[in-house]
N, C-alpha and C positions, 0 to 999 in steps of 0.2 A: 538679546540679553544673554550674558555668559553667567552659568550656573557651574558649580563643580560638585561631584557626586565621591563616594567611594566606588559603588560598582556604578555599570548603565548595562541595560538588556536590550538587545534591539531585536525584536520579534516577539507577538505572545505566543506562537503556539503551543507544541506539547513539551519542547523540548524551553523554550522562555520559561514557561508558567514554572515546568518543572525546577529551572535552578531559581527561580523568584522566590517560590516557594521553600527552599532551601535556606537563601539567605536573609528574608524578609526579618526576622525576629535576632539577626547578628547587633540591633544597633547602628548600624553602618546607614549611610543614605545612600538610596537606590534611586536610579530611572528606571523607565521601560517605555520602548520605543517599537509603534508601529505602522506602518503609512495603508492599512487596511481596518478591518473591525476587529476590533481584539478578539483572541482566540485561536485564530488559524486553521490552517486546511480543516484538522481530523472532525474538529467536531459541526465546523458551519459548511464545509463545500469537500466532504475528502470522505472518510472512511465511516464515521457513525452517519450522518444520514444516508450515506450506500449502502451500509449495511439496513436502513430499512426498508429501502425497495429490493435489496436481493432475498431478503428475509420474508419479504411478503408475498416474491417470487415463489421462494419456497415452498410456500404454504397453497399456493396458485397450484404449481405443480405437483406438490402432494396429494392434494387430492384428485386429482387426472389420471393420476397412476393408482389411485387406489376406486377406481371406477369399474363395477362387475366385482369389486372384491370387500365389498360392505357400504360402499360409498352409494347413496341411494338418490344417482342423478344420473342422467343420460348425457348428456349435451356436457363436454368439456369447460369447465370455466375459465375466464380469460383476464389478465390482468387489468385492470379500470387505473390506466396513468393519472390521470386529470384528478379522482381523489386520493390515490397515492402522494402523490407530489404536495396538496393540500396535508394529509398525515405528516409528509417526512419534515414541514414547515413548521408543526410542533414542538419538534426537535430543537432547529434554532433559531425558531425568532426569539429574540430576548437574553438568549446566551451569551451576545459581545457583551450586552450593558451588563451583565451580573459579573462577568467577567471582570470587567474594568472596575467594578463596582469592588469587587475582593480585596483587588491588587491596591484599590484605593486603601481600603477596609485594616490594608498590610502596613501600610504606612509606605508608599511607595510611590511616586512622583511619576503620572502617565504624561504618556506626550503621540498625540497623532500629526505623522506625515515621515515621506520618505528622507531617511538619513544617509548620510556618506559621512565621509573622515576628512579633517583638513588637515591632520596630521595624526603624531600615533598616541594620541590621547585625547582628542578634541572632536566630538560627533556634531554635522550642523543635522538640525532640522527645521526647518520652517526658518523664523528669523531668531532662532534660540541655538546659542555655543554651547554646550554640553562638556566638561571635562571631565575624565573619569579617571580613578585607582587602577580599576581593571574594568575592562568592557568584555560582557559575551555576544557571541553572534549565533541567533537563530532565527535567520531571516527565511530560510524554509527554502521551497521548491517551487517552480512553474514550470508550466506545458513547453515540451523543446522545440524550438522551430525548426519548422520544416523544409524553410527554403526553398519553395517550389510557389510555380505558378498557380494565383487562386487561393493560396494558405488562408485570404483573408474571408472565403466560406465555411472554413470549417469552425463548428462545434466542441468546445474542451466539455471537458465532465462536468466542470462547475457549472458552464451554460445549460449542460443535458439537463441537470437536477434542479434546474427552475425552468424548462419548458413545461408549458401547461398539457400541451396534446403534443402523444408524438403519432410521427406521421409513419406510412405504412410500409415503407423501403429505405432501409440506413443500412449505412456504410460505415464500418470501423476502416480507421489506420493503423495497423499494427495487432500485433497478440499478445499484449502483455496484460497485466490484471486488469487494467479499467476496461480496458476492448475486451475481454471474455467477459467479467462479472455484469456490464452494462449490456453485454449480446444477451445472456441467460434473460437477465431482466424484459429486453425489448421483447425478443421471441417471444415471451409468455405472456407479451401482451396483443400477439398474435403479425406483428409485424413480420417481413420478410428482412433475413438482419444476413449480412455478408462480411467477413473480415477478412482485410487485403495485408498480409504480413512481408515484411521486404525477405527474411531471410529462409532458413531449412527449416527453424523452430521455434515456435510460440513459446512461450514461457519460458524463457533459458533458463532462468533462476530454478526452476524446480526441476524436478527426476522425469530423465525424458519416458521411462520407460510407463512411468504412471499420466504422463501429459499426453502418451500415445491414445491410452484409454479414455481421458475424459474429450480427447477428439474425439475418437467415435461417441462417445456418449454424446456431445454438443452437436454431433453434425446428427445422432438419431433424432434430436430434437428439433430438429432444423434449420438448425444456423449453419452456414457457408464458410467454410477456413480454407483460404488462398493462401500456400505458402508461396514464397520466391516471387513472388508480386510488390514490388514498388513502386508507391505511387510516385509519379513525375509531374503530373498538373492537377485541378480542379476547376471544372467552366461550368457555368451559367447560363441558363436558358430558361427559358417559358414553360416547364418542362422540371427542372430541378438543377440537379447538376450532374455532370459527366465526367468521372473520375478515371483518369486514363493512368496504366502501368507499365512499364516494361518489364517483359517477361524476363529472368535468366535459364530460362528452360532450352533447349533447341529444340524440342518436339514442338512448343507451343509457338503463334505469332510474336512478335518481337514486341508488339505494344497489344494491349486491350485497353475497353472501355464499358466502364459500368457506370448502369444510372440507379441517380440516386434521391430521396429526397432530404432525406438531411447526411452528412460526413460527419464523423466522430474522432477527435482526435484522441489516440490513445498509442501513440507513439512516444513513450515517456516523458521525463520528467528532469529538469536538470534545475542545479542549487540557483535560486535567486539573489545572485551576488552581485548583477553585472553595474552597476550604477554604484555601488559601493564606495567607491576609490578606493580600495584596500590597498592599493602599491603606497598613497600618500601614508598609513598607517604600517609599512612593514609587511605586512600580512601579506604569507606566501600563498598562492592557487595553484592546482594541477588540474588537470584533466576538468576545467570549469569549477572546481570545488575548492572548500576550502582545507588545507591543508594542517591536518591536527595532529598529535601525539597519542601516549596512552593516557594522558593524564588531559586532552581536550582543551591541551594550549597548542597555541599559534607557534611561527614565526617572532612573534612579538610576543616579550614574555608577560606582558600584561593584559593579554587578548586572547582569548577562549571560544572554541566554538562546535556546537553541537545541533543534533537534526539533520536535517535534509541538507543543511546548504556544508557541512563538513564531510570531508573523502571517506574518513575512517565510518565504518560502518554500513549499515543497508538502509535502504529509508522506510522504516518502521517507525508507529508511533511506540512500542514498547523500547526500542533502539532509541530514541530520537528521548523519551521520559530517563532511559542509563544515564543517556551524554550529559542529560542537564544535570543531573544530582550531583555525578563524578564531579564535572566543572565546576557545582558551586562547593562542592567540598575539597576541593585544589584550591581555590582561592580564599577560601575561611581557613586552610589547616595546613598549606604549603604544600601540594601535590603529594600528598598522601595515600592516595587510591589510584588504583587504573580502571578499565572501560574492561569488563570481564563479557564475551560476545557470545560464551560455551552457553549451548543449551536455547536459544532463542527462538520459537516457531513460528511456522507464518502459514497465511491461507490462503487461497483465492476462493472465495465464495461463489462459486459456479454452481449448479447442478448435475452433480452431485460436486462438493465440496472437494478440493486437493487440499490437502496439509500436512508438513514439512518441517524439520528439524536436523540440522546435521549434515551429512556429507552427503555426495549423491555417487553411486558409482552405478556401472550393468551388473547384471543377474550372472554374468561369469568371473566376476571380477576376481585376479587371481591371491588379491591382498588381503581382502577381508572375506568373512562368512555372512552370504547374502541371503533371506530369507525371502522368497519371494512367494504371498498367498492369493489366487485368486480368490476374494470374497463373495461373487457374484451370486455364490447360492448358500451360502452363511445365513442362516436365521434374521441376525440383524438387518439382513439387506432385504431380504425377500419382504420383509411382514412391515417395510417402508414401502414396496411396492419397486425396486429399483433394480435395473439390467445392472450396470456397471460399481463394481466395489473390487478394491486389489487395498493390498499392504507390500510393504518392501520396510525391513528391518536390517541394519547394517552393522555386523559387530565384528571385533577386533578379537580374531581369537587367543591370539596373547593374553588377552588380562581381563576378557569377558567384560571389557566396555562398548558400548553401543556409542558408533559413531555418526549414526543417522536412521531414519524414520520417516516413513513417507506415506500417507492415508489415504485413499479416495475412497467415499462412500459417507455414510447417512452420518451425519455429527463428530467425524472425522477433524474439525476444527477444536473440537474438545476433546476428544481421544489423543489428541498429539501433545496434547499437555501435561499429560501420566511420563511419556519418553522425553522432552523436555525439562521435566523437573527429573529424572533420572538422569539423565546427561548432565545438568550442570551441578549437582550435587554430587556428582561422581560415585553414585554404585555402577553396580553389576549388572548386566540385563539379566543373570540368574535373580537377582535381589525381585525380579518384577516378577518371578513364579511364586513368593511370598507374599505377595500384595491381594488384599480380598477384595471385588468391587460388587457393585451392586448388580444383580443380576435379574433379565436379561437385559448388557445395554452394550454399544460399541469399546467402553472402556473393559467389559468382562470379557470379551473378543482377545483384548492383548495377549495374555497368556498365552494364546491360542497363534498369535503373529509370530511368536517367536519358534 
């Protein structure tokens, strides 16, 4: 059946929902199109229910560390996955349907199954033709393949976050957030956890000089970080499995092998576009993405796209909630607005917490003024019970703008939001020796970072 729209959305997640929500009340007739449960990664298989098992991680490990120092138990406690996982299923069962339920609520026409273009205005789904005014794409992200012998053993996150029991020796692939924040997690549930990374450095995205320390912090914890290790197969046995790598070391063997009982894939994440047909629509790709402007148009001037599965940006759900709004106020107002990226933080929720804002450079850097604090015996850190806490504040001494921020230590995910909202509002990082915070806590620390 051919249907014709003003706009069509194709994806709910954060970044759908977000320009839906934007144009729902124009008047205009909308779709929204998903070939999954409405909602997407962040809140059913991504970032909020991870965030409840690293959260309860936390809480695990908090009190470990504060044993012999008021905590009135001997025997370490140890994370219980099997009701966790029941808990983080609180979260969302029932979240697609309220979801879909909204969008209905909006005056907004759903449609489930996987869509493509038959040209540069006509989406098929199912046995329904779709035409649209403008169409946005935020069809989002999935697990990158790995192309290796065995791929078809391993475990992505979304699989991890609905096993019931994990088992007592896992293997990550890679170090980027899923492979550390799911290592903190397993570790504390007393598992043997090992991360096999291909290249020099885990976390590229953030400041090596702060990702040095919460190595050692991860590895005081027990978890295993292999750099220069990539994996080349995965096999099967009675036994588990046996995940072999080629070294690039010369000191070390040319291949090893490690056993495991379950593999975790955490070797990123690339845009879900490939079934698309986007050539039949115009719609230019690079680098597997899709290719957007500042205003979160295409190739095609009636095609828009934001989220994970667009070039432009990082894949954040606060990044991926920008694109959508921009995009749907580009096509309600005529490209009006652009995609402003200044000031945007981000976290990896490990033990102890990294978070980040802005540029990253080394501690001699000859361009800017680099502050660099070890926290480790700062009030805040001590009376959480914690070895490892550092800062790195980055400022431009021309004009006393701060062009990065970088935290590791107790609630550092919320202390990066004080320089965040000071970077994109464009003061001073003097302006932040004026700011009064509540005392004692990681935010009344700042003053003290600069």
């Amino acid at each position: 059946m051919e249907k014709k729209y003003d706009i069509i959305i194709i994806g709910t997640g954060t970044a759908g929902r977000s320009f839906a929500g934007k144009v729902a009340h124009s008047g205009l007739k909308i779709a929204i199109i998903d070939s999954r449960e409405y909602g997407g990664t962040c809140p059913l298989r991504g970032c909020d229910p991870k965030e409840v098992l690293t959260n309860t991680a936390s809480v695990t490990d908090s009190n470990n560390r504060l044993i012999g120092k008021g905590v009135g138990i001997d025997t370490p406690l140890k994370l219980d996955w099997t009701s966790l996982i029941e808990f983080k299923k609180t979260f969302t069962e029932g979240y697609s349907s309220k979801t879909e339920k909204h969008l209905v609520e909006m005056g907004i026409d759903t449609y489930h199954g996987r869509a493509h273009f038959e040209n540069q205005n006509t989406v098929i789904v199912g046995e329904d033709k779709l035409k649209g005014e403008y169409i946005f794409l935020a069809t989002g992200a999935k697990p990158r393949k790995l192309n290796i012998p065995g791929e078809e053993y391993v475990t992505t996150s979304e699989k991890l976050l609905e096993t019931k029991k994990l088992p007592e020796k896992i293997t990550f692939i890679g170090g980027g957030y899923i492979s550390m924040e799911f290592a903190h997690v397993a570790r504390r549930t007393g598992a043997e956890v090992t991360i096999l990374h291909r290249s020099e450095r885990i976390l590229g995205a953030f400041d090596s000089d702060m990702v040095d320390l919460l190595v050692k912090a991860s590895e005081a914890s027990g978890i295993k970080i292999l750099i220069n290790k990539p994996v080349v197969s995965i096999e099967k046995d009675e036994n588990g499995f046996l995940v072999k790598t080629k070294s690039k070391s010369e000191t070390e063997p040319e291949t090893q092998i490690f056993r495991a009982d379950m593999v975790v894939h955490g070797a990123g994440r690339v845009a879900d576009i490939e079934d698309l047909r986007l050539e039949n629509a115009g719609v230019k790709t690079e680098k597997g993405a899709i290719v957007v402007d500042k205003h979160m148009k295409t190739s095609n001037s009636r095609i828009y796209a934001g989220g994970d599965c667009a070039l432009e940006g990082v894949q954040l759900t606060p990044v991926a909630s920008l694109q959508g709004e921009v995009a749907a106020i580009n096509v309600l107002e005529g490209d009006s607005v652009e995609a402003d990226y200044k000031g945007i933080p981000s976290a990896v929720f490990t033990i102890p917490v990294l978070a980040s804002v802005g540029v990253s450079v080394s501690k001699d850097s000859d361009k800017y003024k680099v502050i660099f604090q070890d926290r480790s015996n700062w009030y805040t850190t001590r009376k959480a019970g914690m070895e490892f806490a550092a800062s790195k504040v980055i400022i431009d001494g021309a004009n006393d703008r701060i062009m990065g921020a970088h935290i590791l230590g107790p609630n550092a995910e919320e202390a990066i939001n004080i320089f965040a909202a000071v970077m994109r509002l464009g003061f001073k990082a003097s302006d932040i020796k004026r700011l009064i915070f509540t005392y004692p806590t990681t935010c009344s620390d700042i003053p003290h970072m600069l």
